[in-house]
C-alpha positions as CSV (number, residue, x, y, z in Angstrom):
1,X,-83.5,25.6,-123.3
2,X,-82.0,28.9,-121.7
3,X,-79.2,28.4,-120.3
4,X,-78.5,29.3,-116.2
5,X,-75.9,30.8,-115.1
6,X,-76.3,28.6,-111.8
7,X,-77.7,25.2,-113.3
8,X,-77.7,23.8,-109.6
9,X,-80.2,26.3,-108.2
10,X,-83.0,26.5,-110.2
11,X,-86.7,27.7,-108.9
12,X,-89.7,29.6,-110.5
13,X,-89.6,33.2,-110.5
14,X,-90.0,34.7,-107.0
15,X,-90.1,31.2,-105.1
16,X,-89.1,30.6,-101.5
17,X,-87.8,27.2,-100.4
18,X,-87.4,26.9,-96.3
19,X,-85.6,23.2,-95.1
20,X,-87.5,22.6,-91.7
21,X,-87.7,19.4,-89.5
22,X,-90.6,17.0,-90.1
23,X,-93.8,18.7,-87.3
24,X,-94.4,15.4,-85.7
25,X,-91.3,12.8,-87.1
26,X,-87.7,12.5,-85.1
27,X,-85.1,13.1,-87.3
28,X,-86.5,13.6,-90.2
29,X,-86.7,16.7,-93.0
30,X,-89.0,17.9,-95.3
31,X,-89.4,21.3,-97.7
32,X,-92.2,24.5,-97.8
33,X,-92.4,26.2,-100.8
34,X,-93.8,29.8,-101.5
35,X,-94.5,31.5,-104.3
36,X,-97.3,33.8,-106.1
37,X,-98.1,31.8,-109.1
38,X,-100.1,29.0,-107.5
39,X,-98.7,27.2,-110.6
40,X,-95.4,26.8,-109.5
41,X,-96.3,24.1,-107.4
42,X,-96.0,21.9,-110.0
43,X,-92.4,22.6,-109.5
44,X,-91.8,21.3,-106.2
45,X,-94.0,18.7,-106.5
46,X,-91.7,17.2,-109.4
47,X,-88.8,17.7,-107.1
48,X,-89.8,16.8,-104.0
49,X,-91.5,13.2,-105.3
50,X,-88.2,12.8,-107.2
51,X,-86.2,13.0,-103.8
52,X,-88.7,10.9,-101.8
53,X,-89.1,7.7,-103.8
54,X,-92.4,6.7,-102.9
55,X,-94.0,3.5,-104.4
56,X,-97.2,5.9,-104.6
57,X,-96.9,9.2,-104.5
58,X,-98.4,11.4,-101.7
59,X,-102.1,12.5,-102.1
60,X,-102.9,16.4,-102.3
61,X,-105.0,18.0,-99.4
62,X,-105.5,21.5,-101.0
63,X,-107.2,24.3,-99.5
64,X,-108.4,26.7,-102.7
65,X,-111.2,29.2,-103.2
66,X,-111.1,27.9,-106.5
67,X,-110.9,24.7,-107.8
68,X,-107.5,25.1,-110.0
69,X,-108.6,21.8,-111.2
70,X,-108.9,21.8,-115.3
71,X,-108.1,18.7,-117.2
72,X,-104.6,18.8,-119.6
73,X,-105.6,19.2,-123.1
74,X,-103.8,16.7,-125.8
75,X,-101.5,19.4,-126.7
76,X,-100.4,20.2,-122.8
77,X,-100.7,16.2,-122.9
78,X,-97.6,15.9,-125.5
79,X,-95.8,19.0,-123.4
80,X,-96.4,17.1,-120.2
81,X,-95.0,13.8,-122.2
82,X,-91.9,15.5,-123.6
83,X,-90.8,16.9,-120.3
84,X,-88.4,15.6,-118.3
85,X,-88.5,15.6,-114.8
86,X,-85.2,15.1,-113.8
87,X,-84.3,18.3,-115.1
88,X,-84.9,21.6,-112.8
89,X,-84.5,24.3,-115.1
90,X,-87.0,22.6,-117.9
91,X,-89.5,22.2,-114.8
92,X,-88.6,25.5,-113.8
93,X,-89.4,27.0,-117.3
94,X,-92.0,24.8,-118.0
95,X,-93.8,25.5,-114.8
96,X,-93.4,29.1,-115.7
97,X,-94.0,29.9,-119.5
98,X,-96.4,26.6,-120.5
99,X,-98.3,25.3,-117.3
100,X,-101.6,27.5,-117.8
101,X,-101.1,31.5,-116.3
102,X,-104.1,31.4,-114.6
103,X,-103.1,29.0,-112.7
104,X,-106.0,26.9,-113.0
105,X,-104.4,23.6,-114.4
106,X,-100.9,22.7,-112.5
107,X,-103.2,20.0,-110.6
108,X,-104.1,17.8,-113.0
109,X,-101.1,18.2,-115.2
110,X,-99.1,16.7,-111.8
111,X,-101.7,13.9,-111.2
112,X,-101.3,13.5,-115.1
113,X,-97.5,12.9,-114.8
114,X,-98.2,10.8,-111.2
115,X,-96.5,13.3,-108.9
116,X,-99.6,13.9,-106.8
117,X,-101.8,10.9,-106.0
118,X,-105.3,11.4,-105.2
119,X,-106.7,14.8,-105.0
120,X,-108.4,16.4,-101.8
121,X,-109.7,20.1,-102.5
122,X,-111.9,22.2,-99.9
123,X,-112.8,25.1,-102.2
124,X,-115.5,27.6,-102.5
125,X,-116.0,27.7,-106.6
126,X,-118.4,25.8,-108.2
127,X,-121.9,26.9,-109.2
128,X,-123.7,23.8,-110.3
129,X,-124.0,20.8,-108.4
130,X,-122.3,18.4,-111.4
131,X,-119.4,20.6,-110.3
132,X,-118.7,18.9,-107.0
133,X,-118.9,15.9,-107.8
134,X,-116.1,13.0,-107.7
135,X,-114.3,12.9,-110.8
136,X,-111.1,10.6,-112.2
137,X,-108.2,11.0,-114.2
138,X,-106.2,8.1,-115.8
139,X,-102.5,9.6,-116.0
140,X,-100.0,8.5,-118.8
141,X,-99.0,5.7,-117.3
142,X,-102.5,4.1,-116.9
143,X,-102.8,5.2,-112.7
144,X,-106.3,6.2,-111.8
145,X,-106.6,9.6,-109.5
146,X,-109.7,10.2,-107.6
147,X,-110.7,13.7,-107.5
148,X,-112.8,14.8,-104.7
149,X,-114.4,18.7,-104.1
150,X,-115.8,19.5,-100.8
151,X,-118.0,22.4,-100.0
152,X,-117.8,21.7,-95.7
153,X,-114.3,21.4,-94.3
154,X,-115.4,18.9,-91.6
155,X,-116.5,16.5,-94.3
156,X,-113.2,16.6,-95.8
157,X,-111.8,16.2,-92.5
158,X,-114.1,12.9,-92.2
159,X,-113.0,11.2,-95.3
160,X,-109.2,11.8,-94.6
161,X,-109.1,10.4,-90.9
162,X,-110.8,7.6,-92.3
163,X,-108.8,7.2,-95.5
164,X,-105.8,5.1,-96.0
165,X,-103.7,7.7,-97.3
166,X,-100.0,7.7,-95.7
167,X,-98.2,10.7,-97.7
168,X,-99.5,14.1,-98.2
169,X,-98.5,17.3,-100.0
170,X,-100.4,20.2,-98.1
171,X,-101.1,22.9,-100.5
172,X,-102.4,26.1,-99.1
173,X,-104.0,29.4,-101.3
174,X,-104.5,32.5,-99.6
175,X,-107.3,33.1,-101.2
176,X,-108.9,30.2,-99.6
177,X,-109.5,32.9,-96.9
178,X,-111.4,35.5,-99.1
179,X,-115.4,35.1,-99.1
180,X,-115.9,37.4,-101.8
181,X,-113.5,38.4,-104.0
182,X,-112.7,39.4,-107.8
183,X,-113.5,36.0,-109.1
184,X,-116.8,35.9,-107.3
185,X,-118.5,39.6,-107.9
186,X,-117.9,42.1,-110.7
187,X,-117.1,45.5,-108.6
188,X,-113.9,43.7,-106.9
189,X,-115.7,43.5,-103.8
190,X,-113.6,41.4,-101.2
191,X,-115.0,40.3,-97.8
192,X,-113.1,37.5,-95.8
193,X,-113.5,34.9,-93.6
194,X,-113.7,35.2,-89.7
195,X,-110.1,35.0,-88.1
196,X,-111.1,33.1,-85.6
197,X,-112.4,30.4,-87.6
198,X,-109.3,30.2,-89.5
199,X,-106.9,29.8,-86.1
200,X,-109.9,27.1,-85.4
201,X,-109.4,25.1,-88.9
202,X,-105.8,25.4,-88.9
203,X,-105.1,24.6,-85.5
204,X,-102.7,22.2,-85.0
205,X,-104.3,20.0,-82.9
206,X,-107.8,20.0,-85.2
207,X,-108.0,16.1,-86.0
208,X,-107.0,17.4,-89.8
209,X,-104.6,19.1,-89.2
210,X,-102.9,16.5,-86.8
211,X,-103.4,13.8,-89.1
212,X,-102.5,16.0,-92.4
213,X,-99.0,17.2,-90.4
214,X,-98.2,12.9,-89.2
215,X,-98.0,11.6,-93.1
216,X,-96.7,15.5,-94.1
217,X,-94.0,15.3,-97.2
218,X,-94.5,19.4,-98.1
219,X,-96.3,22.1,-97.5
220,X,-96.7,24.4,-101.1
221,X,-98.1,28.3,-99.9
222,X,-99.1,30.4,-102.9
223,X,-99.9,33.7,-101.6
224,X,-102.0,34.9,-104.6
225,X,-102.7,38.8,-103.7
226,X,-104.9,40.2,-106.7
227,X,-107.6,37.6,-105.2
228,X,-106.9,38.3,-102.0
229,X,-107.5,41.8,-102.1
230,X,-104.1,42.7,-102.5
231,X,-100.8,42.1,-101.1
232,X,-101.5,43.6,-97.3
233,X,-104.6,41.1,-97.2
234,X,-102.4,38.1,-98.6
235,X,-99.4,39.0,-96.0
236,X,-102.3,39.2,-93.3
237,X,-103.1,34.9,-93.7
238,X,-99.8,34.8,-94.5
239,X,-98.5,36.1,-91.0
240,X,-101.2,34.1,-89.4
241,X,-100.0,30.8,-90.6
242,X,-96.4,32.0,-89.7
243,X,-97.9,32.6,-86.1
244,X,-100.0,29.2,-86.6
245,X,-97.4,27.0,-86.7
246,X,-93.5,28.5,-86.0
247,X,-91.2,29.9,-84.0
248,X,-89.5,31.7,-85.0
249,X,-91.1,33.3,-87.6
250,X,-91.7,31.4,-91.2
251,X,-88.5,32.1,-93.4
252,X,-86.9,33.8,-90.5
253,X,-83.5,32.7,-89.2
254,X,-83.7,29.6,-86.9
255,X,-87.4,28.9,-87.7
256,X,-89.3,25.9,-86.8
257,X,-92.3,24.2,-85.5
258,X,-94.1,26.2,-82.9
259,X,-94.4,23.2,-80.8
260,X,-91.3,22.3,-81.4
261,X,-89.8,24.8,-79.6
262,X,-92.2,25.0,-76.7
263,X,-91.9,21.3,-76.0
């Protein structure tokens, strides 16, 4: 294990951690996390469910062009069984040098370990239809974790108001926002979706939104610019979020809820 020179301030490379009050809860905290690697999730997840002491650990509601949702092979299996999660830097490092750098399998390696519950993913990849289907996984301690795909946001939406979920880690890639992009096309083509139907799904007061922000334990950004058409498109959402949802701005001094301060 490397050794740190600060062993009590350990976060994946490039990460930003903001403390904010809980959106809708008095006296209450909770953590956002940003980062590029939309693997290093993984990280706060550990930490945050480690901190929280839930008897079930929050569901994932994750907005994703893709579906980052590959299963854990036996050998990430026996990494994921030898690491221990009450130790930052080995999350830290883990999350970094093991957890898969395309960043396609930090999901189900959580759900695997039971830091995320059930798993909630609007996304824009999948070709066939077998692909969005329902799916399970049966972590290592014998849990089952739904695993549900949705093409429309507003049947997501649906499910979750009328779901009995009561913790939720929102998870946000910017790339959510492309249409097009490198993953999609061969000549790196990007096109993007409307801005006004982003302010409209990410409105606070959309039903989702509103229900996703009540039962809210973090928020995980990864910004993601090579499939967002680089780091001027990713900063764009970005910005937009920041605008979204605080005052002042995200990661600025003072910041907090937007409504917060209004009302």
């Amino acid at each position: 294990m490397i050794e740190f020179r600060n062993p009590y301030h350990i976060e994946p490379p490039g990460s930003i951690r903001e403390i904010l009050s809980h959106p809708l809860r008095d006296n209450e905290s909770m953590e956002l996390a940003l980062f590029q690697e939309h693997r290093y999730a993984f990280f706060f997840w550990a930490k945050w469910i480690r901190k929280l002491e839930l008897e079930k650990p929050p569901c994932l509601v994750s907005l994703d062009w893709h579906q980052d949702l590959c299963f854990p092979c036996e050998t990430e299996k026996e990494w994921l069984d030898d690491l221990d999660l009450n130790s930052d830097p080995e999350i830290a490092v883990f999350s970094w040098a093991k957890l898969a750098g395309n960043n396609d399998g930090h999901i189900l390696c959580a759900a695997y370990l039971n830091l995320i519950g059930d798993i909630y993913v609007h996304c824009k990849q999948g070709t066939f239809e077998s692909e969005w289907e329902d799916e399970e996984l049966i972590d290592k301690y014998g849990n089952i974790h739904i695993i549900k795909k949705y093409k429309k946001y507003d049947k997501m939406e649906e499910d979750l108001l009328n779901s009995k979920e009561e913790n939720v880690f929102f998870d946000i890639d910017l790339d959510f926002f492309t249409v097009e992009n490198s993953t999609s096309n061969n000549d790196l083509r990007f096109t993007y979706v409307d801005d006004a139907l982003v302010s409209k799904m990410l409105n606070h007061k959309r039903p989702l939104v509103q229900w996703v922000f009540e039962r809210l334990r973090g928020f995980t950004i990864a910004t993601e610019p090579e499939h967002c058409g680089g780091i001027l498109k990713s900063n764009k959402y970005l910005n937009m979020i920041s605008n979204l949802y605080f005052k002042p701005a995200l990661l600025g001094p003072h910041c907090n809820w937007k409504w917060k301060e209004e009302y």
